[in-house]
C-alpha positions, 0 to 999 in steps of 0.5 A: 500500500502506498501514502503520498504527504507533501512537507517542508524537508528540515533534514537531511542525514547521511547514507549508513552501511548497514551491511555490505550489500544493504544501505540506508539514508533517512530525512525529515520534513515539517509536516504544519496542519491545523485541528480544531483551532490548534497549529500542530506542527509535526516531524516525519522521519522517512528512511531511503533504502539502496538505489533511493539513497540518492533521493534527498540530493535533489532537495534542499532544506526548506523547499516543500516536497511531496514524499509518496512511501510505503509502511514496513514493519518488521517484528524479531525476538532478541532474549525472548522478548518479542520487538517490532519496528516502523519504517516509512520507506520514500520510493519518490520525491517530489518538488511542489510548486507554489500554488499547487495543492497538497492533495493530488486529486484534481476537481473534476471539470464543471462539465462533470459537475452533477450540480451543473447538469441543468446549467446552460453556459453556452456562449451563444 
């Protein structure tokens, strides 16, 4: 399953090895919404796995980005104790332009619009 959420990048981090053939790269974007009159502003950190280690280059700090990822989760056993870990893994980022808006669905035209069925706007 796949997410999409746009935000403001506030950290980049290094790629780390993680083991001969398997690396990581994990970043951050500011991610302001308001609810029921409060600002509540909150910090995503999402993790980049082998080839879109590369991902973050393209950004800088600042700039509002849309982040489209999936969610993992694993569960191990250390000394019998059951663990589990979330990750939110970035497959694609992308710059948003201003102005454009944060939901990636489009309204449908006015002549879609069942409201609009018996209108006439015909130039003519």
């Amino acid at each position: 399953m796949s997410f999409e959420i746009t935000g403001k990048l506030v950290a980049k981090f290094n790629i780390v090895q993680r083991t001969e053939s398997f690396k990581t790269r994990e970043f951050v974007i500011e991610k302001t919404e308001e609810f029921s009159g409060r600002i509540i502003t909150n910090y995503i950190k999402f993790q980049c796995v082998q080839d879109k280690t590369a991902l973050p280059d393209r950004f800088n700090l600042g700039d509002e980005i849309k982040v489209s990822f999936n969610i993992k989760g694993t569960k191990w056993v250390k000394d019998g104790k059951e663990n589990y870990i979330t990750n939110l893994d970035a497959w694609k980022m992308e710059q948003v332009k201003l102005g454009q808006q944060n939901n990636t669905e489009m309204p449908a035209p006015p002549e879609y619009n069942q409201a609009n069925e018996n209108v006439d706007d015909l130039p003519f």
